[in-house]
VOPAGU-2260 file (C-alpha; in pm, 1 decimal, decimal comma):
REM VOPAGU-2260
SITE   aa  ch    i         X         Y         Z
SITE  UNK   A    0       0,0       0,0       0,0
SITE  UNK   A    1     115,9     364,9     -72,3
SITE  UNK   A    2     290,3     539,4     252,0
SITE  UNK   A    3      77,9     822,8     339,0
SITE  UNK   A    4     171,5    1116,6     581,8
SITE  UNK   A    5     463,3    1120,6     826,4
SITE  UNK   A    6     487,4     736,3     799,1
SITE  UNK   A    7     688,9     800,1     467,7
SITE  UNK   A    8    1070,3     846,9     582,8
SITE  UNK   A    9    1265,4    1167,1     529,1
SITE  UNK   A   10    1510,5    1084,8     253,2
SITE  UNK   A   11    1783,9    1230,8     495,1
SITE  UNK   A   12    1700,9     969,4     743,4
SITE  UNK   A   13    1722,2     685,9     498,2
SITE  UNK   A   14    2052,4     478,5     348,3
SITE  UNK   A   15    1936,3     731,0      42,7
SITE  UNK   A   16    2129,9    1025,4     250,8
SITE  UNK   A   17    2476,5     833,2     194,1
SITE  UNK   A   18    2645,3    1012,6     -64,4
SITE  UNK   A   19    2954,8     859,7    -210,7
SITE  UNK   A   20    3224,9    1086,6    -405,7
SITE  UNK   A   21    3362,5     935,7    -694,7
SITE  UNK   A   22    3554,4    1217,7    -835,4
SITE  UNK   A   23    3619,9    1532,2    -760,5
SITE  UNK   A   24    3736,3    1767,0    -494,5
SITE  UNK   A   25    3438,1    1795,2    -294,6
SITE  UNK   A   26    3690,1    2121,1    -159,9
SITE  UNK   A   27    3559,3    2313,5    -452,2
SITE  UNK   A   28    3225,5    2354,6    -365,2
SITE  UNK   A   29    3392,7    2527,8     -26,3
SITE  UNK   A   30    3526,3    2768,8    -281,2
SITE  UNK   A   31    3255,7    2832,3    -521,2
SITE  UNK   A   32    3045,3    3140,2    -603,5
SITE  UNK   A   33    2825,7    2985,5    -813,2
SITE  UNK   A   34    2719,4    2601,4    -829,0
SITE  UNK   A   35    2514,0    2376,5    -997,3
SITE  UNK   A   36    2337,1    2070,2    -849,1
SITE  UNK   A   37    2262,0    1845,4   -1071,3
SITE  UNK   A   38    2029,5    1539,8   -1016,7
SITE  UNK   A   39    2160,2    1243,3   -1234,1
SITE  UNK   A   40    2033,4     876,6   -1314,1
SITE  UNK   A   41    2060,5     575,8   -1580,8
SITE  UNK   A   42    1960,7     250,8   -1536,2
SITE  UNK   A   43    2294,7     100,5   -1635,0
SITE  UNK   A   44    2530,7     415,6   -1531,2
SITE  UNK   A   45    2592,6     528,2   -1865,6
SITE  UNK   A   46    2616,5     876,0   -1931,3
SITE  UNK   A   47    2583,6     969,9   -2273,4
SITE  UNK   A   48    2698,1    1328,1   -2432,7
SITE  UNK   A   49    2424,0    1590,0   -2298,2
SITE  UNK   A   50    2514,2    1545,7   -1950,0
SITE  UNK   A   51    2857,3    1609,8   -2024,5
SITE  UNK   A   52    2808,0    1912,8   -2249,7
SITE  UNK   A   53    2561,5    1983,0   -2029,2
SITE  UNK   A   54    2836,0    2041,7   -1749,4
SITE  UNK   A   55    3112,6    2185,5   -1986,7
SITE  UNK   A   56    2886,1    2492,3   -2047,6
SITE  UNK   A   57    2803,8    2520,9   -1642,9
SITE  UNK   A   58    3225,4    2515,0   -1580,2
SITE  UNK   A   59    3282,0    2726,2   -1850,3
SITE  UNK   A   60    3005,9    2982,4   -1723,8
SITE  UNK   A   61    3213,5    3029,2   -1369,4
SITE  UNK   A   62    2979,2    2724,5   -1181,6
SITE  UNK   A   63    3096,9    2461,4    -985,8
SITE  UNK   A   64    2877,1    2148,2   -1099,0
SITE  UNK   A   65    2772,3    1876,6    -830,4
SITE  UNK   A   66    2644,1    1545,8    -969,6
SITE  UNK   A   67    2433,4    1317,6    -757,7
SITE  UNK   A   68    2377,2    1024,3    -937,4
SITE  UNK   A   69    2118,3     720,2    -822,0
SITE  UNK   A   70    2257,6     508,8   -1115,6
SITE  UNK   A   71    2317,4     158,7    -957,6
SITE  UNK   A   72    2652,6     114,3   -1072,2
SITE  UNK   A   73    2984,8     332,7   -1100,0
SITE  UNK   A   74    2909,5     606,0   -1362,3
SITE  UNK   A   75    3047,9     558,3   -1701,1
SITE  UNK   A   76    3122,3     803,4   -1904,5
SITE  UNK   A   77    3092,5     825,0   -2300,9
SITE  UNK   A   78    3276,8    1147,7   -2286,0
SITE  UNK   A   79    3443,2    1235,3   -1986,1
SITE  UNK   A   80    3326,5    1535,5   -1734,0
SITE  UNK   A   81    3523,2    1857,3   -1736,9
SITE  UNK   A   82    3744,9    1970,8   -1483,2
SITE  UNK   A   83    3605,8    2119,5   -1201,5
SITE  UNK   A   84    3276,7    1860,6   -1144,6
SITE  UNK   A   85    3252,6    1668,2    -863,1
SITE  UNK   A   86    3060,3    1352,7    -908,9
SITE  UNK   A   87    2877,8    1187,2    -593,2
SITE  UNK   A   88    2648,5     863,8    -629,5
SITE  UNK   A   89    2392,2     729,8    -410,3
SITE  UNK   A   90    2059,3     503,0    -353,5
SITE  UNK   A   91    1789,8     535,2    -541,8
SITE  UNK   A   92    1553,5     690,2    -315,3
SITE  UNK   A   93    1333,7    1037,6    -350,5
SITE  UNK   A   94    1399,8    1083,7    -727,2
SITE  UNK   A   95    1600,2    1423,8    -812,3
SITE  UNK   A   96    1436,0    1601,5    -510,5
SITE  UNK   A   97    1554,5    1369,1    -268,3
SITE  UNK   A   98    1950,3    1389,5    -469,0
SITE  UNK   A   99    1865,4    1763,6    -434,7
SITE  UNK   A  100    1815,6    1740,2     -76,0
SITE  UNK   A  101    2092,4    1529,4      14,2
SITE  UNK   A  102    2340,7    1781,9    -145,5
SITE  UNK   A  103    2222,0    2089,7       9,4
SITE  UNK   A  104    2213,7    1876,8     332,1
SITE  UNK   A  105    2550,7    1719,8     292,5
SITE  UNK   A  106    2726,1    2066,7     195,2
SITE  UNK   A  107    2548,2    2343,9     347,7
SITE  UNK   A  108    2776,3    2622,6     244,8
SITE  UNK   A  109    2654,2    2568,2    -150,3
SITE  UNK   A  110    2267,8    2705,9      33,3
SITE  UNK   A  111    2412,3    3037,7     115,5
SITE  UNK   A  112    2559,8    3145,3    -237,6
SITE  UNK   A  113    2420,3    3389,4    -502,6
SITE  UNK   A  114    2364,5    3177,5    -732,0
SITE  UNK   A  115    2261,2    2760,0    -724,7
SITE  UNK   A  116    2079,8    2646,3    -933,7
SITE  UNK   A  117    1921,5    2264,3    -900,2
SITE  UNK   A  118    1864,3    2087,1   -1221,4
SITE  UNK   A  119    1882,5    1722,3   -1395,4
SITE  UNK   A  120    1973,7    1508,3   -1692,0
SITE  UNK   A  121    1595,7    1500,8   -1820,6
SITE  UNK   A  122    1708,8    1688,7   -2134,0
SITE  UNK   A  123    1879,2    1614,2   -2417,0
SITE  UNK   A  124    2120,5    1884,8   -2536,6
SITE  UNK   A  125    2219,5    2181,8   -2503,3
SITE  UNK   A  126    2281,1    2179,5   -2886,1
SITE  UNK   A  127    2407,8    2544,3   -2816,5
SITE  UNK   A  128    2558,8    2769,1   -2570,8
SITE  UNK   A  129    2376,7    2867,9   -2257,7
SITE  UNK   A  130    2554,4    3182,2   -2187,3
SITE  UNK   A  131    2287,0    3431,4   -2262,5
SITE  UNK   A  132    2075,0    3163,9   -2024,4
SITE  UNK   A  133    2257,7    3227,0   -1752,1
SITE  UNK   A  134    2340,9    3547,7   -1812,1
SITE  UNK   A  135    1970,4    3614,4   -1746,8
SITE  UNK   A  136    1907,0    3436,3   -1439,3
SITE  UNK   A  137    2236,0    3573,7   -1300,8
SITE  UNK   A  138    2121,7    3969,0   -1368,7
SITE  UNK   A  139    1742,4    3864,3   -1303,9
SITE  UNK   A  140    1542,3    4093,5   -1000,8
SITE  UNK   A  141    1337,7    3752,8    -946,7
SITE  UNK   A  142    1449,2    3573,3    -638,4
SITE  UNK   A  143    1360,1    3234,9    -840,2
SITE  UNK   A  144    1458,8    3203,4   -1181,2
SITE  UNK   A  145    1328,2    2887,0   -1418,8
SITE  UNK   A  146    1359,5    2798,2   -1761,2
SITE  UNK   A  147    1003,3    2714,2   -1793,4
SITE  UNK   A  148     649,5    2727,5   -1644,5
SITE  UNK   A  149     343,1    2483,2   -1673,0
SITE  UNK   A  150      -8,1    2457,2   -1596,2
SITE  UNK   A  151     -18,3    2109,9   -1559,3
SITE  UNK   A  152    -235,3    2017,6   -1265,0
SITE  UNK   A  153    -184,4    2392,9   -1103,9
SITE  UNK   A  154      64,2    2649,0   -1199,3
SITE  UNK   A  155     392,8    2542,4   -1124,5
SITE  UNK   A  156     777,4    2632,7   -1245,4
SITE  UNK   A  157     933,8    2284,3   -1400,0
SITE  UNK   A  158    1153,0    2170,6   -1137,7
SITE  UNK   A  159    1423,8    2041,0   -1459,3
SITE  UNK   A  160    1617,4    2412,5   -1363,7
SITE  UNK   A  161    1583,2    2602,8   -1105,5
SITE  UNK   A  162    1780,9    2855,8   -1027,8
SITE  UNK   A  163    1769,8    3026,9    -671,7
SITE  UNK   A  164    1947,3    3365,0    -616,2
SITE  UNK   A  165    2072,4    3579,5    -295,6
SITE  UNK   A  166    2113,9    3291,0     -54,9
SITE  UNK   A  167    1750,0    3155,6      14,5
SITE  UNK   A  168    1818,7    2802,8      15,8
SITE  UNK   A  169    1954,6    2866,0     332,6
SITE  UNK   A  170    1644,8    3062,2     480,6
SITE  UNK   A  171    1374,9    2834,8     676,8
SITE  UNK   A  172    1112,4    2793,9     357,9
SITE  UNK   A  173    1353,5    2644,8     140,2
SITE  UNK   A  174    1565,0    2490,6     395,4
SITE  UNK   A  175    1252,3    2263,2     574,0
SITE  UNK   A  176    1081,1    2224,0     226,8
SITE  UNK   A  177    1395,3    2051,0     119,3
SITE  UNK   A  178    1492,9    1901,5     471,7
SITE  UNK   A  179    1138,5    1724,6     477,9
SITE  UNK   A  180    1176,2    1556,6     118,5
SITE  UNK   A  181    1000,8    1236,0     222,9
SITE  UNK   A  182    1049,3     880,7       1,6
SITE  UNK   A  183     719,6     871,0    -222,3
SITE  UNK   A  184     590,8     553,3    -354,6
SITE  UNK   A  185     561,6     692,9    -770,3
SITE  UNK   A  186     715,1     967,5    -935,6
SITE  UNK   A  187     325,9    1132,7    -973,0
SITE  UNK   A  188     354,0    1169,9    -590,8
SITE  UNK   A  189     658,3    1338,2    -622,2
SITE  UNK   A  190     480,0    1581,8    -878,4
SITE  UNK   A  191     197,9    1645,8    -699,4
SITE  UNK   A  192     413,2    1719,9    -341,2
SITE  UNK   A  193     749,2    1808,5    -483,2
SITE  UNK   A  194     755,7    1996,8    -825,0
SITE  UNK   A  195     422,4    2185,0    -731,9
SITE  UNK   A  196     513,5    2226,9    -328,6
SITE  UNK   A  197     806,3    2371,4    -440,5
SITE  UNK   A  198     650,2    2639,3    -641,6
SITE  UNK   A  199     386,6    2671,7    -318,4
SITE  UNK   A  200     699,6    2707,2     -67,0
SITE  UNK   A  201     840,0    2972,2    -268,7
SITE  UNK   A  202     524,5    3211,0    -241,7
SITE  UNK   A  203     492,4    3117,5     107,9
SITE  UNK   A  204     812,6    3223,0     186,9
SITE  UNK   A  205     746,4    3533,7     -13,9
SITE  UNK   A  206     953,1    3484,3    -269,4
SITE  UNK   A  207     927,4    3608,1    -618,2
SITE  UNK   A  208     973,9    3349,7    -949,9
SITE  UNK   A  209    1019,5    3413,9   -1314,6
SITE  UNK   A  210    1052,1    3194,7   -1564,3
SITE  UNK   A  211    1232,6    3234,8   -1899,4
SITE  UNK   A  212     982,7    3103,8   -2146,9
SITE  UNK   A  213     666,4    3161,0   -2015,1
SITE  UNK   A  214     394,0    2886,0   -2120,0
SITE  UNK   A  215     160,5    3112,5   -2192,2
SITE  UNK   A  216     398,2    3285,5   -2479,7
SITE  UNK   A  217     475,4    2956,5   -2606,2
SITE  UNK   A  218     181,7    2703,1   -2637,1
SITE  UNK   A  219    -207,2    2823,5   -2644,7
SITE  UNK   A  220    -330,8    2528,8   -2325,3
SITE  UNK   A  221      19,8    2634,6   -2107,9
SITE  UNK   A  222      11,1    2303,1   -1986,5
SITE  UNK   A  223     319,3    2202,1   -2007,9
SITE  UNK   A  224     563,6    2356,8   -2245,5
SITE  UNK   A  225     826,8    2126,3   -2263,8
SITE  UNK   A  226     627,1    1871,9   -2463,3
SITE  UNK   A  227     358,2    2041,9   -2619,4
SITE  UNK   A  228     565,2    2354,7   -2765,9
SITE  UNK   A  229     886,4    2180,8   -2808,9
SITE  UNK   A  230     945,4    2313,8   -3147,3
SITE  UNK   A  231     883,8    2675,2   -3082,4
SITE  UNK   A  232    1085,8    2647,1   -2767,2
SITE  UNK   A  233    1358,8    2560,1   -3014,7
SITE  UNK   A  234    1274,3    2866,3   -3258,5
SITE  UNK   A  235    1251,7    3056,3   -2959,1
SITE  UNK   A  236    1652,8    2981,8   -2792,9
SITE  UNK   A  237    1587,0    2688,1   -2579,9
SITE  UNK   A  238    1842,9    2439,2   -2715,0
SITE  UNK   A  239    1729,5    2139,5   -2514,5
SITE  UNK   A  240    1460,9    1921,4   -2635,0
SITE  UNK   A  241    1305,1    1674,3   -2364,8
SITE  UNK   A  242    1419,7    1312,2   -2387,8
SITE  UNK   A  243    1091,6    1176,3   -2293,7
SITE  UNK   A  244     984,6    1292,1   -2660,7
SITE  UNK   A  245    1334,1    1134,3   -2862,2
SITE  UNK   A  246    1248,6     807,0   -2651,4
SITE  UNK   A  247     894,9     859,0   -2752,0
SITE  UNK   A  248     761,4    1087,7   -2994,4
SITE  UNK   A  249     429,2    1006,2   -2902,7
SITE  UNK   A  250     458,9    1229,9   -2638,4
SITE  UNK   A  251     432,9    1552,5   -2821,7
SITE  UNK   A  252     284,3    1706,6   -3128,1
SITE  UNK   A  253     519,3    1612,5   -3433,5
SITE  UNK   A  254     780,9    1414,7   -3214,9
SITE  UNK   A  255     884,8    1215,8   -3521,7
SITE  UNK   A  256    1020,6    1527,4   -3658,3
SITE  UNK   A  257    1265,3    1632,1   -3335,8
SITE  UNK   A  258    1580,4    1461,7   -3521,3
SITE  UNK   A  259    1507,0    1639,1   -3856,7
SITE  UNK   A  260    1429,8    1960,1   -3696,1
SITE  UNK   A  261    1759,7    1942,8   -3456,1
SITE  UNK   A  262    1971,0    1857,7   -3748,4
SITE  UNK   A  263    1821,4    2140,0   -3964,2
SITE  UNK   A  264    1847,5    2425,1   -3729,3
SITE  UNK   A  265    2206,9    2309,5   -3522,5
SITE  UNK   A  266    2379,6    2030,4   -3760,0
SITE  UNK   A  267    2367,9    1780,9   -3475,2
SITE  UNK   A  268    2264,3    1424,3   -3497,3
SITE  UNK   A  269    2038,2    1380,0   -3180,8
SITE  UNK   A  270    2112,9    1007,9   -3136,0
SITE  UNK   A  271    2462,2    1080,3   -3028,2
SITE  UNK   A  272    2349,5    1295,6   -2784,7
SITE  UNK   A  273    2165,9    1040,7   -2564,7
């Protein structure tokens, strides 16, 4: 039977809170100004070319990257990471949120920074810089900066990047939102308490979000933007695509076209980006 309430464990009480560096200095997240936590998994420990491009453009944008990976087996890597990533694995337990809360939990000084932003390997690409990305997000008034926004159940920022400014993943909101990240029987429950509590924690704690490409500017339902306006997220600068639609195109209008369309507008083959 599902777990309901309190009788579902706090990921940082579980054997899902033992984080295990494989490589790295785990000293330069002491020393960072900015640093990205990224949430990382594969059912066989491959990791293919996005993630490592992925954290090539966070290094070469100043950030510090973190990986927390629930693959079951030692990572390995089809290209290797940059320098300057430190690479962590653990159990499988609480999806990204609970890899999310581990980090922040297991280095506390990365909560206090400008600039952290949490994020995972759920995308394929980027088939293109993300300078000007960051660039916005780093100069942004918002407190809370995403790439997108959805209306998907209730309106919510997608919890894929997040990026948190001026320290307040340190401040009580954020801190017991994250601290409380409890193991959920089915990644819907994690949905429904996670990516939307998180949006609901933010406003409670007063915060103010923004997201980069609005859904409403992007797809006529808003529901969620990723899928349903995946092409003019592409027209519009987002060079990701999600990898739920190059697994399956049913999953968005026109899916069958992604590797035609990638090829077309950035000369890359998508298949040797997964």
């Amino acid at each position: 039977m599902p777990l309901r309430g309190r009788s579902r464990p706090r990921v940082l009480d579980g054997p899902g809170a033992n984080l295990r560096v494989e490589s790295g200095d785990v000293g330069l997240l002491a020393a960072a100004t900015k640093v990205a936590v990224v949430a990382q998994y594969s059912a066989d420990g491959r990791v293919g070319r996005s993630l490592t491009e992925y954290l090539r453009q966070f290094v070469a944008n100043g950030y510090t990257p973190l990986v927390i990976s629930t693959a079951p087996a030692e990572l390995v890597w089809t290209e290797p990471p940059p320098e300057g990533v430190v690479v962590t694995r653990r159990e499988n337990l609480g999806y990204d949120f609970g890899s999310w809360a581990v980090g922040l939990h297991r280095f506390p000084e990365v909560t206090r920074l400008e600039h952290v932003v949490l994020t995972n390997d759920s995308m394929v690409g980027p088939f293109a810089p993300i300078d000007d990305l960051l660039a916005d997000y780093e100069s942004t008034g918002a407190d809370v900066w995403t790439l997108t926004d959805s209306w998907q159940i209730a309106h919510h920022f997608q919890s894929y990047f997040v990026g948190f400014r001026r320290g307040i993943l340190a401040e009580p909101a954020l801190r017991d939102f994250f601290a409380n990240v409890r193991v959920e029987p089915t990644k819907m429950d994690v949905v429904m308490r996670y990516e939307l509590g998180l949006s609901r924690a933010c406003v409670a704690g007063g915060y103010a979000p923004t997201a980069r490409f609005r859904s409403h500017d992007v797809t006529q339902d808003a529901v969620n933007p990723t899928l349903g306006a995946w092409l003019t997220l592409l027209q519009r600068g987002f060079p990701f695509v999600k990898r739920t639609l190059v697994t399956d195109p049913s999953t968005g209008p026109g899916g069958d076209r992604i590797g035609e369309v990638v090829r077309a507008m950035y000369r890359q083959e998508i298949d040797e980006w997964l």
